[in-house]
N, C-alpha and C positions, 0 to 999 in steps of 0.2 A: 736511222729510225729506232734500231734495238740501242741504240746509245740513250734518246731521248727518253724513250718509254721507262729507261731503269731509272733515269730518274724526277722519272714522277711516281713510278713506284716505291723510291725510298723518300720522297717528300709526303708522299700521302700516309707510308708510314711512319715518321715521324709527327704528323698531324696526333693521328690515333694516339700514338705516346705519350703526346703531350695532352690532350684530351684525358686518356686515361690517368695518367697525374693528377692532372686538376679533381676529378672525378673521385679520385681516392684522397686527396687532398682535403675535400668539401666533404668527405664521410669520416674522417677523422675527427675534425673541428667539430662535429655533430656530434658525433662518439662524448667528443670531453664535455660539451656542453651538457650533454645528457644525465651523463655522467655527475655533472656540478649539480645535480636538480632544475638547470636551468632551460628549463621547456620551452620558454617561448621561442627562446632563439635555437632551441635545438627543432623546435619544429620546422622554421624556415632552411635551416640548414639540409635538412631531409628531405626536405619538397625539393630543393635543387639538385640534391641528389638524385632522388626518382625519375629526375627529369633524363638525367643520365643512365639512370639502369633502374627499370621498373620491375624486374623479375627479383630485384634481391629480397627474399623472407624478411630478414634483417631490418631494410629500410623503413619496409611497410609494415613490418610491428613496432617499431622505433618512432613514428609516424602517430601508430593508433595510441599507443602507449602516453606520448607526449599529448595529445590533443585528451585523453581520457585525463589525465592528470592538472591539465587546465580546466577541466571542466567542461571542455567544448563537446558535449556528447553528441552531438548531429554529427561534426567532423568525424569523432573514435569510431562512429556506426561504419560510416564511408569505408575508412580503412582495415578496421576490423573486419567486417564483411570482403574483403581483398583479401585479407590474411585466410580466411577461415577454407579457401578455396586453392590455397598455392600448395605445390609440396613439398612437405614434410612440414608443414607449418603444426606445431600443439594442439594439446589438449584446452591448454589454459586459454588459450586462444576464443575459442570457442564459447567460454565458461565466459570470460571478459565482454565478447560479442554480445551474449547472452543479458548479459547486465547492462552493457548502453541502452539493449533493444530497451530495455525496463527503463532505464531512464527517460529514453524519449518516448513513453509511455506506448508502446509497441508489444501491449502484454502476450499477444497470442504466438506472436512470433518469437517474443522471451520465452515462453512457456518451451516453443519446440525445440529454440537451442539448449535450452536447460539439459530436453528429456536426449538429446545428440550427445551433449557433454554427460551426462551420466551414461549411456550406454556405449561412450569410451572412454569409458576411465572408470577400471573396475574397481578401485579405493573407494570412490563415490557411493554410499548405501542408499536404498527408497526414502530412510526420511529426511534424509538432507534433501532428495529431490522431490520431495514431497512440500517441503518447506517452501522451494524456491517456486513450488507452481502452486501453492497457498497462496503467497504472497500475489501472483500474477490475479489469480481468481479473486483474493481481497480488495486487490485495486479497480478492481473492472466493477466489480460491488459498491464499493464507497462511492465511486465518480457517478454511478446510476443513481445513487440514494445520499445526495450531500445534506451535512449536518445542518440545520438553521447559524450557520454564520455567516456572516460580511468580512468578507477580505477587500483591503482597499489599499495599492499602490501609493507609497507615501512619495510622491515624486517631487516632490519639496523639499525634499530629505537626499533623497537618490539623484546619485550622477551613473557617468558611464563608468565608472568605476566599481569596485564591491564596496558596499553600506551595508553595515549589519551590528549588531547587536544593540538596539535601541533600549534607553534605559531611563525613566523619566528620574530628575534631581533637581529640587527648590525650581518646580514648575517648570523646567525644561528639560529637553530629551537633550541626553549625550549619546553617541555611536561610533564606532570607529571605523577606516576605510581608508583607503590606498591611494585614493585623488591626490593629485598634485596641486599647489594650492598659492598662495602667495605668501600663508604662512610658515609652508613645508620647502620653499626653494631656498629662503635665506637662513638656516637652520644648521645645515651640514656644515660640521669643522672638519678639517682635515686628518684628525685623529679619532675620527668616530669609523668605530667596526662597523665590518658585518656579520651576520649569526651563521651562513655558511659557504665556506669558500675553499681555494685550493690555498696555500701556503705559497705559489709561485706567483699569482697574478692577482693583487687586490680588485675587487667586484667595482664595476658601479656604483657608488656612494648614492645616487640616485633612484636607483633602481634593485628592484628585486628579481633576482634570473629566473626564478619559479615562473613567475606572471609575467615578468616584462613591465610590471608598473613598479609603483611607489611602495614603502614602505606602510602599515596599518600604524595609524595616529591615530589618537582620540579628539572628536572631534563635540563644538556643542552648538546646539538650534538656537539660536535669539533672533524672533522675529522673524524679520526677513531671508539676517543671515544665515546659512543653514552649513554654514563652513568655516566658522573658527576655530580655534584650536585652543584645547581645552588645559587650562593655566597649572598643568603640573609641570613639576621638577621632571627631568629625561623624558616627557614627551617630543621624543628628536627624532634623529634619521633613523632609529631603524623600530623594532616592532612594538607598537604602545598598545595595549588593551585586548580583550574586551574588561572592562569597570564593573564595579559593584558598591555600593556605597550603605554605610548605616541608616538608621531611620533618621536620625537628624542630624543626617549630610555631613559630620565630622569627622568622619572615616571612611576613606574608599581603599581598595585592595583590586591590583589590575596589573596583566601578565605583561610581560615586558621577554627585549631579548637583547644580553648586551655578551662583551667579552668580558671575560674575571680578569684580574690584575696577572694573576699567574700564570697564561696561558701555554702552552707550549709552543713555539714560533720554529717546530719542525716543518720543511717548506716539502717534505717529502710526498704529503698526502691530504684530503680534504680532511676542512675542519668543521666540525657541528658545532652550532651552542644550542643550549637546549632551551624552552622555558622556565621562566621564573615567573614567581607571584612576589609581588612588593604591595605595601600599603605605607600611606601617609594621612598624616593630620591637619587639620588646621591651626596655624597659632591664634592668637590673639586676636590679630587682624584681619582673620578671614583668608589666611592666604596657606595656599597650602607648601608643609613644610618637607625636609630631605627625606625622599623612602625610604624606608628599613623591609630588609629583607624577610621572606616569612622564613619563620625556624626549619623547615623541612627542604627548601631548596637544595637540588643536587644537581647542577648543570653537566657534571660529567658523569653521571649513571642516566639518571631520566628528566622528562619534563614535568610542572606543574603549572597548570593553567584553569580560563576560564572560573578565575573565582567567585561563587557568591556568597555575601557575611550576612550574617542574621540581621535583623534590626536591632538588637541590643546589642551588636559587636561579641557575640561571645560563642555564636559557632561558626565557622568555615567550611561550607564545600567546594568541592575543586577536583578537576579532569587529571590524570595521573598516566603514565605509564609504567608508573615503579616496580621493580620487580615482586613476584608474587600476585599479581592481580589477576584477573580473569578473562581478559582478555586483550586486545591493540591499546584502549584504554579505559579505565575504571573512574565510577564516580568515588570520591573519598568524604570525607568529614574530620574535623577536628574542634576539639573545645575548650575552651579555655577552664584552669582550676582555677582557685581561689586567688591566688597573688598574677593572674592573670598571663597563664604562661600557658602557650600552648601544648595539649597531649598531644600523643601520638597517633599519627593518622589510621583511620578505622575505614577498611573498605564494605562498603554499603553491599552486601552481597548477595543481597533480597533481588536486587533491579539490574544488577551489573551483568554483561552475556559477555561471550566469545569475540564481539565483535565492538565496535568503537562507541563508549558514550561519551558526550558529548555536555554543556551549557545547561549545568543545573540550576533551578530556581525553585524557591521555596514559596508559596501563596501565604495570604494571612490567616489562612485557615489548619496551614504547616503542610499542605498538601505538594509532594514534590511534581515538576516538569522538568523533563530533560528531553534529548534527542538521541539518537541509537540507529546502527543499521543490522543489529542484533536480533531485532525481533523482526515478525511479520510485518512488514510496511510497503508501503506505492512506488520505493527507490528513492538510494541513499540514503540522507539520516531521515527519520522521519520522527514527530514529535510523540512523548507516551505522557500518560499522568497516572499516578498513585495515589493512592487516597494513604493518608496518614492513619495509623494504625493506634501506635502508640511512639515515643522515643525514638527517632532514629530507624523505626519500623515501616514499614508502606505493605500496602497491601501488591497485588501483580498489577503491572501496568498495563493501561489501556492505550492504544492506538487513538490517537483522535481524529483520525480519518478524516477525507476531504471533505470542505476543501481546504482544511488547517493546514492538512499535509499535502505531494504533491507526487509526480514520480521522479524529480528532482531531490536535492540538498533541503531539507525545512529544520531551523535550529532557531537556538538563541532565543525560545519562546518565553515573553513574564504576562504576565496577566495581573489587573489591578482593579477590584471593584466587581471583582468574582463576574464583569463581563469581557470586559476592552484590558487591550494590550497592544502588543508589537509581537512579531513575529519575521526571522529573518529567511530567506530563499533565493538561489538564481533559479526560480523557475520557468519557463518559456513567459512571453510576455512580458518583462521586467525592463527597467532602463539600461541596468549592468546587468555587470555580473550576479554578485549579490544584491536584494535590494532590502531593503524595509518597508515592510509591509502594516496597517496596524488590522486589527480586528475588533470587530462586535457580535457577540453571542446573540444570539435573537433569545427573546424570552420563549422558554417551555411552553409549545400552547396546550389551553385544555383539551386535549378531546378525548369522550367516550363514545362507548361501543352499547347499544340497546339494543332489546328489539322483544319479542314475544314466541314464544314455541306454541304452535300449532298443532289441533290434529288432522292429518292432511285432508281434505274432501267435506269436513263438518264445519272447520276453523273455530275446533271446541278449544280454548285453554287448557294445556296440559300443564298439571300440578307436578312438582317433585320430578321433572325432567332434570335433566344434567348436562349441563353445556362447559364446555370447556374450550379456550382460547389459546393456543401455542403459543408459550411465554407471558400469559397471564393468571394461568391457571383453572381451577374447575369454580363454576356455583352452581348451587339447585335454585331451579324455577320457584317463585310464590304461588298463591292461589289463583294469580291471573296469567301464569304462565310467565312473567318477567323474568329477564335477565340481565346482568348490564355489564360491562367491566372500563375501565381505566387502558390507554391506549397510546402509543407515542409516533410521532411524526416519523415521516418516510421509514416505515417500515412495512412487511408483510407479516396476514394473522392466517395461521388455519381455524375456521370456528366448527365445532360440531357438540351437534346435541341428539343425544341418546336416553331411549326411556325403556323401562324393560316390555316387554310384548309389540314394540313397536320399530320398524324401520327406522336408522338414523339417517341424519341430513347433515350434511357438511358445506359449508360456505366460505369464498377467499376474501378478505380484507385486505386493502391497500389504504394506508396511507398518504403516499406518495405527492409532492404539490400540497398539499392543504396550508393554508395562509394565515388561516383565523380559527380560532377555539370555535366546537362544536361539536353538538352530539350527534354521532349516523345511528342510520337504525336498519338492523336486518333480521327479518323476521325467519324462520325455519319453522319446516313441514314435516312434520313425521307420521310415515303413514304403519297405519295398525296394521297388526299380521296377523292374517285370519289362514289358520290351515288347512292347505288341502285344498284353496280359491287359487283358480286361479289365474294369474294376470300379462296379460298380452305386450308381447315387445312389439312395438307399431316398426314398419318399414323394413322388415326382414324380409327380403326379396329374396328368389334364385333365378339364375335366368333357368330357359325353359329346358326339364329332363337331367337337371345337374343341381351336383346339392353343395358343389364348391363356395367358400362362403366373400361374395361381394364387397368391394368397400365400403358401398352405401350402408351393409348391413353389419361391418364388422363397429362400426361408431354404433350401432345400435346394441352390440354386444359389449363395448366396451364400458355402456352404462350397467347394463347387467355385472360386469368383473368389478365396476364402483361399490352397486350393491352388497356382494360377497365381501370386499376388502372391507366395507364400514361395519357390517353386522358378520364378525366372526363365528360366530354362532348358530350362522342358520345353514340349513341342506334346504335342495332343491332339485326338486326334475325337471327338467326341461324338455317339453314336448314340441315335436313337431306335426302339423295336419297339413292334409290336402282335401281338395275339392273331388265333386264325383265323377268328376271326368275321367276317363281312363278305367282300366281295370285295375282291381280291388286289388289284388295281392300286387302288382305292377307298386301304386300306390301305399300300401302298407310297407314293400322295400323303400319307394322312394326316401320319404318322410322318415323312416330308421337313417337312411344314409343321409338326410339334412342335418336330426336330431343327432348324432353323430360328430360331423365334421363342425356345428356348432358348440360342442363341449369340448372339441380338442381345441378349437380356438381357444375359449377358456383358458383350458389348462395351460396350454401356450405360453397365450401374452400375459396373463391376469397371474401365474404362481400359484394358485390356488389348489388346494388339496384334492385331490379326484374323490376322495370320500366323501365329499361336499356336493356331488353333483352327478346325477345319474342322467341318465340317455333316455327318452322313450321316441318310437315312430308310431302316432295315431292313426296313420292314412286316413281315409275319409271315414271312420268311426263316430266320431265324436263331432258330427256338421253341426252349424248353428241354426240354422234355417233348413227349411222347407226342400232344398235344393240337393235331393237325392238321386239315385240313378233312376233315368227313364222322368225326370222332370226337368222342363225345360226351364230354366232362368236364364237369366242376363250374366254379363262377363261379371258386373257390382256384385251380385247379390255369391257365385262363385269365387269372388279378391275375398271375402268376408271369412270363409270356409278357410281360406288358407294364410295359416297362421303358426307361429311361434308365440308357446305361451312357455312361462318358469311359475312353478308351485310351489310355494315352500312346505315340507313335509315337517321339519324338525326345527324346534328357534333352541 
């Protein structure tokens, strides 16, 4: 029996042995895959892993990492939120959690990892945390109040693959995208690179280890077809576009990624290629002819990509990471001189941040769009516009907020006819990854804002009032009290109108919904201040022999602290009475301790200066009626007697 048992004891350990091999085996391959940039497969190789040993920190950031890096952000949240809870897992960690949350548009709970990730990790200062929970509160903003435009899925256009950068030319769109196709299968020769590999084991000629799919071709829309391939020279197996073309279509300029002739064929270590931009011509015949390289290509320092050419062919923008820029990477510019040579690249330093821009385009009106995850936006890139200034100038860029943008990727934005364009995204709801999208601005509608100022209680017209509209500015009233202003879709207005010897009146506008041009009208009341009158707060209750102040009655005070915040200017007392019930001096305290505990409220909640506002207790003094001691009335005609009144003493 102790014969038998030893050996199932060393079978069952050898079992584990071999298990553990394999185990570490399958975290190795994952390792180098990773390592290659090639995510897809290093994700499956990870998940097999896990299956095996779930507690490794390692796996499950190698896991989040990979799926963040494809863009799967539902998946990165899963793991990430794993990592953020094991120990000794980072700071970064956290920071990264924090950013999917945002991607999958999960702002509040972005906000809290943000404020987690800054209160470990003391490098981290308030306005950088301050930035990332702007951002959080922008986006919860824009998606409550979307701009008038139509986003419309081009699914005619889009497969399950990434489609993005849409570009209309001689009345059809071109786009580039990663789909496998029947023009991209019989393409590959056997001597065509890849842009990055290891030196020991040539890739996938098919495939790209980033994605797991196809190489980016350019591709163009005829009719039906929405998947041919678009008739350039080295439109091949590995990365064609995104295109730009002149105004009549004889010149296009579009990023490409090949091997140089000279490469180094050390099998020691991975190899990068980096971007290039090429442009070609057409001959004679309409066909276009061999690229030529742009002048500033440098595949073994930095990349240059995403070009757009002017319509006269004579200036060049384009994405950079060259060194000295301002950030991961910079928009550039270049111009051509007189014999048609291009200068030297000028980085745009007005619009360019710390962080990645992206897919410049220039409007007919010179006005530039690009995309950035630099500035305040909804997550990842998000689109900006500048108004042109003068030359090469732009003014600060604007956010163009949902639903242009998303809390996803939004890039690749042109616009044409200062309404419609294209616009590219994988944001939730799409066919792919990337999709193409187009757009329509809805037109500007009219609407204003009218109405007439009032005197409260006569509804006399007040002359040479003053009303003023938050973010539209101040008018004075006419001789019929009119006022009017100019007003814009889904937004909010504070309106208040103010006159001197009189109480002002404030009012909210909303926007919000409106569909059709038209004019609202909101009238304000302003009531005259007569001093030393004085005027009753209705429904200031106490319960019985306590002067603690109610919530029925604190809403009643908090129109009184309205009061004071709108008319800075004015003092007041604030009295409190009672009825004749009871004994006099009893009463005289009470009403002191109502008048009292009502002005601390005040000062309280409302901030209000205490030199603005004094105490009295009336007790039964000052009755309205008939209903004194030793005279019998009803419980009515006694409610009447007991009162909270405020006077204004001083305007």
């Amino acid at each position: 029996m102790k014969r038998a048992l030893t050996q199932i004891g060393l079978f069952t350990a050898l079992l584990f042995s071999v298990e553990l091999a394999s185990a570490q085996n399958v975290l190795k391959q994952a390792d180098e895959q990773y390592n290659l940039y090639n995510y897809k497969k290093a994700a499956e190789l990870y998940l097999d892993a896990y299956k095996r040993d779930s507690s490794s920190l390692h796996i499950v950031e190698r896991l989040a990492n990979s799926y963040r890096m494809l863009h799967d952000y539902l998946e990165a949240e899963v793991w990430y939120e794993k990592t953020v809870i094991m120990p000794e897992s980072n700071n970064g960690n956290i920071y990264r959690y924090a950013e999917v949350l945002k991607n999958n548009g999960k702002y509040a709970e972005a906000k809290r990892q943000f404020g987690k990730y800054y209160a470990s990790d003391k490098v981290i200062d308030k306005t950088q945390l301050k930035f990332w929970t702007d951002a959080c509160d922008s986006a919860l903003k824009w998606m409550k109040n979307p701009t008038p435009v139509q986003i419309k899925n081009e699914q005619l256009l889009n497969s399950t693959y990434a489609d993005w950068g849409a570009r209309s030319y001689n009345d059809q769109l071109f786009f580039v995208s990663d789909r496998e196709s029947r023009f991209t299968r019989n393409i590959i020769k056997d001597d065509e690179p890849f842009f990055k590999f290891d030196g020991a084991k040539a890739p996938d000629k098919r495939q790209y280890g980033w994605t797991g799919n196809g190489y980016l071709h350019l591709y163009e829309s005829a009719g039906a077809d929405s998947g041919r391939l678009f008739p350039i020279v080295n439109n091949v197996a590995y990365h064609t576009g995104p295109a730009s073309f002149t105004a009549d279509g004889n010149e296009m300029y579009y990023t490409i990624t090949r091997v140089p002739r000279n490469w180094s064929k050390d099998l020691s270590g991975i190899k990068t290629f980096r971007l290039e931009i090429y442009s070609s011509k057409k001959d004679a015949e309409g066909k276009w002819m061999k690229p030529v390289a742009f002048k500033f290509n440098n595949e073994k320092k930095y990349s240059v990509g995403d070009p757009f050419i002017s319509p006269d062919g004579n200036t060049l923008y384009f994405v950079s990471d060259m060194p000295g820029g301002m950030g991961a990477t910079d928009i550039y510019y270049c111009v051509k001189d007189e014999a048609g040579n291009w200068q030297m690249p000028v980085n745009l330093q007005s619009i360019n941040t710390s962080g990645s821009e992206r897919t410049p385009f220039i409007d007919n009106e010179g006005n530039l769009y690009f995309s950035t995850d630099g500035l305040i936006g909804m997550g990842g890139l998000d689109v900006f516009r500048a108004f042109k200034t003068r030359d090469f100038t732009f003014a600060k860029a604007e956010n163009l907020q949902y639903p242009t943008n998303s809390p996803r990727d939004d890039f690749s934005y042109v616009i044409y006819n200062g309404r419609t364009g294209y616009l590219s995204s994988n944001r939730l709801g799409g066919v792919g990854s990337d999709d193409i999208y187009s757009f329509n601005q809805q037109p500007e509608l009219n609407l204003r804002l009218e109405g007439t100022v009032y005197e409260k209680g006569t509804r006399k017209p007040l002359y040479n009032a003053k009303v003023g509209l938050s973010g539209g500015g101040i008018v004075i009233t006419n001789n019929t009290g009119y006022y009017s202003f100019g007003i814009k879709q889904n937004s909010n207005y504070s309106l208040r109108a103010e006159k001197q010897g009189y109480l002002s009146d404030n009012e909210q506008v909303n926007t919000s919904g409106l569909t059709s041009s038209q004019t609202l009208k909101k009238d304000l009341y302003l009531e005259k201040i007569v001093l030393n009158k004085a005027i009753r707060l209705e429904n200031i209750y106490y319960d019985f022999d306590r002067w603690e102040i109610r919530p029925d009655a604190a809403l009643e005070l908090d129109k009184l602290i309205k009061i004071l915040r709108d008319n800075p200017t004015i003092q007041i007392e604030l009295g409190s009475h009672t009825d004749s019930r009871g004994d006099d001096d009893y009463n005289m305290d009470l009403s002191r301790k109502r008048a009292n505990a009502a002005v601390d409220y005040i000062l309280d909640n409302g901030n209000i200066d205490e030199g603005r506002i004094i105490a009295r207790g009336y007790g039964e003094t000052r009755l309205l009626n008939r209903c004194k001691n030793g005279v019998k009335c009803s419980d009515a005609d006694h409610q009447l007697n007991r009162r909270t009144e405020f006077t204004i003493i001083k305007m």
